[in-house]
N, C-alpha and C positions, 0 to 999 in steps of 0.2 A: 722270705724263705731263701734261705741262700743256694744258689746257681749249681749244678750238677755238671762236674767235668764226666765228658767221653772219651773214647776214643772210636778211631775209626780207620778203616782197611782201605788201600791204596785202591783209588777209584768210586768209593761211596761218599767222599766229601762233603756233595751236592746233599743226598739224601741225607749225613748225616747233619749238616746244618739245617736243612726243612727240621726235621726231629727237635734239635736244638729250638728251634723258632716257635716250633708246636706249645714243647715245655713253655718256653717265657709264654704263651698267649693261655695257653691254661690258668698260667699264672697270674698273670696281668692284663688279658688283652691283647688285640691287634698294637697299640701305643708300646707293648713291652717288647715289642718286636723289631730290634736293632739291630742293625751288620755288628756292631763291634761285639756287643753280648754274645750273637751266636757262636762266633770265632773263640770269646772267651769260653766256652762252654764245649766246644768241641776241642780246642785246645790247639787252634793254629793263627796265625798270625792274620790280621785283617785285610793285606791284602790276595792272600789264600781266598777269605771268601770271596774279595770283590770278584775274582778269574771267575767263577760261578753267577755270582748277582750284580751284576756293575753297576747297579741302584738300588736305595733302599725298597722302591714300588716292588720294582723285581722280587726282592724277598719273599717284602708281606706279598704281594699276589700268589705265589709257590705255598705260602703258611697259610693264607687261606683257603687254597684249593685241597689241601690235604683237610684243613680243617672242617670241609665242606664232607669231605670223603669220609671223617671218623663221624660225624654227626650223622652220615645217612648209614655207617656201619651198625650203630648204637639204634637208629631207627629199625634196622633189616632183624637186626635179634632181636626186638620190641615185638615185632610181628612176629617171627618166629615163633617163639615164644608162646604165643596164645592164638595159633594158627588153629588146633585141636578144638579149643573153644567158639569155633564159628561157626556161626547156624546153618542149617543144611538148605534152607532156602536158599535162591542164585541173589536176590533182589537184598534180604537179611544179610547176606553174606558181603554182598556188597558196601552196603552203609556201615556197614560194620566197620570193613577192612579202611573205609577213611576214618572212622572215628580212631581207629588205634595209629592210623596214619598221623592224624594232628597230635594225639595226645603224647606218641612218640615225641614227636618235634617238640611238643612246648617242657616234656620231660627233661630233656637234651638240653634246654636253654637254662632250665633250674639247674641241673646236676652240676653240668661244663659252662658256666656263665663265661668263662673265659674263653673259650673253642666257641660257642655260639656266636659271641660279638666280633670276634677274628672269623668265622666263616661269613656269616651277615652283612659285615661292613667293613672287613680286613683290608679287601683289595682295593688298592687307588682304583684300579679300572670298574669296578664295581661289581653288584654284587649280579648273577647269573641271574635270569629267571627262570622258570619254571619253563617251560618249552624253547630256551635258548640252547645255543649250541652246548654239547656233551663238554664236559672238562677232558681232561688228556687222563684221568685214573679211572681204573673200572669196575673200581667199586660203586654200591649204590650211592644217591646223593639224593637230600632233601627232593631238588625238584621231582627226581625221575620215582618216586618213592612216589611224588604226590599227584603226579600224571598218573601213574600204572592205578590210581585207585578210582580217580575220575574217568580211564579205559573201561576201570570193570565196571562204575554205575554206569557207564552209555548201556554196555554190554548187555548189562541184565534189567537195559527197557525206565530206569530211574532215571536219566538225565538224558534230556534231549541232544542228539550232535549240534543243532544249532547253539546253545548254553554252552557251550564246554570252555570258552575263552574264556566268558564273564565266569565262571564254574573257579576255575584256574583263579583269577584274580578274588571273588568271594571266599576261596577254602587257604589262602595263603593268607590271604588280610586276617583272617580271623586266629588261625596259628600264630602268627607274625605277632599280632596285635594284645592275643593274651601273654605272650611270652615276655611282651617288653614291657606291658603292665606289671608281670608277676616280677621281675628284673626291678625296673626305675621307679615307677608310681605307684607302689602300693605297698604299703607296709605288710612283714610279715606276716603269714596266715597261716592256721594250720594246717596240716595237711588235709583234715578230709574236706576242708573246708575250701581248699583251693582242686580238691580234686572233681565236688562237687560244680564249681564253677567253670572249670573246664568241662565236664557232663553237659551244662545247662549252654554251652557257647557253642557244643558241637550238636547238639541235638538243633538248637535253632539253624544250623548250617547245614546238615542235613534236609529238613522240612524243606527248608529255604530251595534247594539243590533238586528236591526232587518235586515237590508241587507241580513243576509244565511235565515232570517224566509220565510214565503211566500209572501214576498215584501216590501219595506217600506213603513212606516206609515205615515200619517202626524200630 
C-alpha cells in the first residue's frame, strides 16, 4: 500500500510523526516502523525527525504507547457499547463486564493485527503490564481496562483480594494467548466458529476466577 503524505502545523511534528508511525504499523507492524519512512510521509527532512526521536527505540516506544491507547480506545467503545446489556445482578454484571473485557481485546488483535503487535511488542523497552505504571496518555489502555474488571469481581464478592495478582496474570495469558493463536497458529476459521472459542476460553477463566470467591457465577 503505498505511503500517505501529511502535512503538519508548526509545533505538531512530534505528534504528527507518532500518526505517521501509527499508519506504517497498521500497516506493517512494529518492524514498518522507521525514522526515515515517517519523515517520508509527513514530508520533512530526517533529520527533522531525529530533533524529536534521536533513536529508532524512541520512535517505536512513542508508536507503541499510542498504539497501546487506540487498542484500549476500541476496547472502551466495545464495552460501551453493550453496557445496556448487562445483568442487573452486581456478581452477573461483573463476569460479564470481563468477558466483554477479553473478547474486546482479542477482537482488537484480529481487526488491527498491525496496532496490536506494535502495541504488544512494539517497544524496545517492553511491553507495560497490567498493574505497571500508567503510560503518559489518558486515554484507557488494555491494562487499566483489565484491572477495572478484576476491581469489580473483588467488588461484588467473585474473586478473593488475596487472587487478584494470579487473577491479573490468568485473565491476560488467556486474552494474550487466544489472540496469538487466532493471529500465528491457527489457520483461518469462521467467524462463529472462532467466536465460539473465545466463549468456551473465557467461560473457563471466569469459573476458573471465581471458584475461591463466594461461589461461581454464571
Amino acid at each position: 500500500m503505498a505511503e500517505k503524505r501529511t502535512t503538519y502545523h508548526h509545533g505538531d511534528l512530534r505528534a504528527a510523526l507518532i500518526a505517521a508511525g501509527i499508519e506504517l504499523a497498521r500497516q506493517g507492524g512494529p518492524q514498518a516502523v522507521v525514522l526515515r519512512a515517517v519523515a517520508r510521509i509527513v514530508g520533512v527532512a530526517p533529520n527533522s525527525a531525529y530533533g524529536h526521536f534521536p533513536t529508532l527505540a524512541a520512535l517505536k516506544s512513542a508508536v507503541a504507547q499510542r498504539a497501546q491507547t487506540e487498542m484500549g480506545a476500541a476496547m472502551a467503545a466495545h464495552l460501551d457499547a453493550v453496557e445496556d446489556a448487562a445483568p442487573a445482578d452486581p456478581r452477573q454484571a461483573a463476569t460479564a463486564y470481563l468477558r466483554e473485557v477479553g473478547r474486546s481485546y482479542v477482537h482488537f488483535a484480529i481487526d488491527e493485527p498491525g496496532l496490536f503487535r506494535t502495541a504488544m511488542g512494539g517497544s524496545p523497552a517492553g511491553l507495560r503490564v497490567p498493574g505497571g505504571t500508567p503510560g503518559a496518555d489518558d486515554g484507557p489502555e488494555p491494562d487499566t481496562l483489565l484491572l477495572r474488571a478484576l476491581t469489580r469481581l473483588t467488588d461484588a464478592g467473585c474473586l478473593r483480594p488475596a487472587d487478584r495478582s494470579r487473577a491479573v496474570t490468568a485473565s491476560w495469558a488467556t486474552v494474550h494467548g487466544l489472540s496469538t493463536l487466532f493471529l500465528d497458529l491457527l489457520a483461518p476459521v469462521p467467524a462463529a466458529e472462532r467466536e465460539a472459542a473465545i466463549d468456551d476460553a473465557l467461560d473457563v477463566l471466569v469459573a476458573g476466577l471465581t471458584a475461591r470467591g463466594a461461589g461461581p457465577v454464571g
